[in-house]
C-alpha positions in Angstrom: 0.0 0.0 0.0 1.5 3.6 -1.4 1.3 6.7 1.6 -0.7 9.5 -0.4 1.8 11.8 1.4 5.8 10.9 0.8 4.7 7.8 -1.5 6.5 4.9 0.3 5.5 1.7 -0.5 4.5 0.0 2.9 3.0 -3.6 3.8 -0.5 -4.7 3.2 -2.7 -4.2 6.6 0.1 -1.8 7.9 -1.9 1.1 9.7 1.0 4.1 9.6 3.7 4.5 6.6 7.0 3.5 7.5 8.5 6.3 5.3 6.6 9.3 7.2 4.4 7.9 9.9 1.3 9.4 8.6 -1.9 7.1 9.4 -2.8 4.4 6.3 -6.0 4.4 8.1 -9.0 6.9 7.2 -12.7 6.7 8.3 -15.4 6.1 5.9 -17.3 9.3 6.3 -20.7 7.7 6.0 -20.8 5.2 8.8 -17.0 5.8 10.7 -15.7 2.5 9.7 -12.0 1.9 9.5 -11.0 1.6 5.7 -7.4 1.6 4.4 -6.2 4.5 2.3 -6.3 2.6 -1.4 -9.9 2.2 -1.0 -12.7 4.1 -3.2 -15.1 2.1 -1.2 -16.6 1.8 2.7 -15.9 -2.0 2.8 -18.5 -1.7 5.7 -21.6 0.3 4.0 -20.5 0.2 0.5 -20.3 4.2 -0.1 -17.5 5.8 -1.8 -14.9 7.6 0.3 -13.4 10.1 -1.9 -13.7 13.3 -1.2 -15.0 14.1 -4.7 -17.3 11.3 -4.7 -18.7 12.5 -1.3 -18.8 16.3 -1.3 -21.9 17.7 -2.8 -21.6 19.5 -5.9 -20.3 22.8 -6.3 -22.9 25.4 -6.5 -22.6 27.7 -9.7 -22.3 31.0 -8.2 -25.6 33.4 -8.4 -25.4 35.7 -11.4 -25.9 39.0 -9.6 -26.2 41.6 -12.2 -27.3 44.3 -9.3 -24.7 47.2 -9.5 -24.1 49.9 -6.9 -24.9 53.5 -8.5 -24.4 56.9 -7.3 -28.0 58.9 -7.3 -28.5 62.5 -7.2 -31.9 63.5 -6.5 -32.9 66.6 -7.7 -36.3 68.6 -7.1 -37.2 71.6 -8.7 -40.2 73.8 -8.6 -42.0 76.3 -11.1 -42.4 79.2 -8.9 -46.0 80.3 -8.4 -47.2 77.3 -10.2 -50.4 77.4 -8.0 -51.9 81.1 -8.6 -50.8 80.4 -12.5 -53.2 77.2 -12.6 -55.7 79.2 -10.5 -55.6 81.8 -13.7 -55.6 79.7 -16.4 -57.8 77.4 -18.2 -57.7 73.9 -17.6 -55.9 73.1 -21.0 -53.7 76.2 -21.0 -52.3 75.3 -17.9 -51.9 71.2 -18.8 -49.9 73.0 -22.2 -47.6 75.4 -19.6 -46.9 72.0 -17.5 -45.8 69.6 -20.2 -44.0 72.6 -21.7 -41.7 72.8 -18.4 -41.5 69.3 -17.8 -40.0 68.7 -21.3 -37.6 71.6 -21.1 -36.6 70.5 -17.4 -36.3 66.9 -18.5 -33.8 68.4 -21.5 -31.4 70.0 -19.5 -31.2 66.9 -17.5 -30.7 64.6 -19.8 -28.0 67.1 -21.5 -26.6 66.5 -17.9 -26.4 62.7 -18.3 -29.8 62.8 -15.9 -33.1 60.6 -16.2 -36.8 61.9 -14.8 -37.5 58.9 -13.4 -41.1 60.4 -12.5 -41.9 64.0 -12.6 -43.9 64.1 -9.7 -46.5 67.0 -8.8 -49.4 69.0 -9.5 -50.4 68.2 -12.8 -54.2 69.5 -12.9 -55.2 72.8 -12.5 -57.5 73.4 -9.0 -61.3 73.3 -9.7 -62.6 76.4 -10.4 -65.8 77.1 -8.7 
């Protein structure tokens, strides 16, 4: 029987190498039966005692495709937006709106930005 560790060829049923003094010996992991080191097999249960033949399967890494981003928030307002949709018609103020949010939403994307969601007062208060 060959020592896995300095290779020396020892006597068949010896437990330690002669060459090192490492143990021949090794426990079948399944049911802690002696078994010598040459075996691929418990002779005692029958189950393999490689360590590749008894460690699960590798587990393929998650593919995390998640990245970590810097975010600037920005909030800007149209000053007196509230006495301007009190003075105007419905659909003149809806045209003033859309007219600010798309030249906002210019300069931000000039800026490398996005408008995630333009957020707001987008009707004009009921008139009564």
């Amino acid at each position: 029987m060959h020592c896995p560790g300095c290779g020396h060829e020892n006597r068949e049923g010896a437990r330690f190498c002669a060459g090192c003094g490492a143990d021949l010996m090794r426990r079948c992991p399944s049911c802690g039966a002696e078994a010598p080191e040459a075996s691929r097999f418990c002779d005692a249960c029958g189950k393999p005692l490689t360590a590749a033949a008894t460690a699960p399967a590798p587990i393929a890494p998650a593919t995390d495709t998640s990245e970590r981003r810097q975010l600037t928030v920005l909030f800007c307002d149209l000053v007196g937006s509230t006495e301007l949709a009190a003075r105007l018609d419905p659909e003149d103020w809806q045209e003033v709106l859309r007219t600010y949010q798309t030249r906002a939403g210019e300069v931000i994307a000039r800026h490398g930005g996005h408008v995630a969601s333009p957020t707001g007062r987008g009707n004009a208060p009921k008139k009564s």
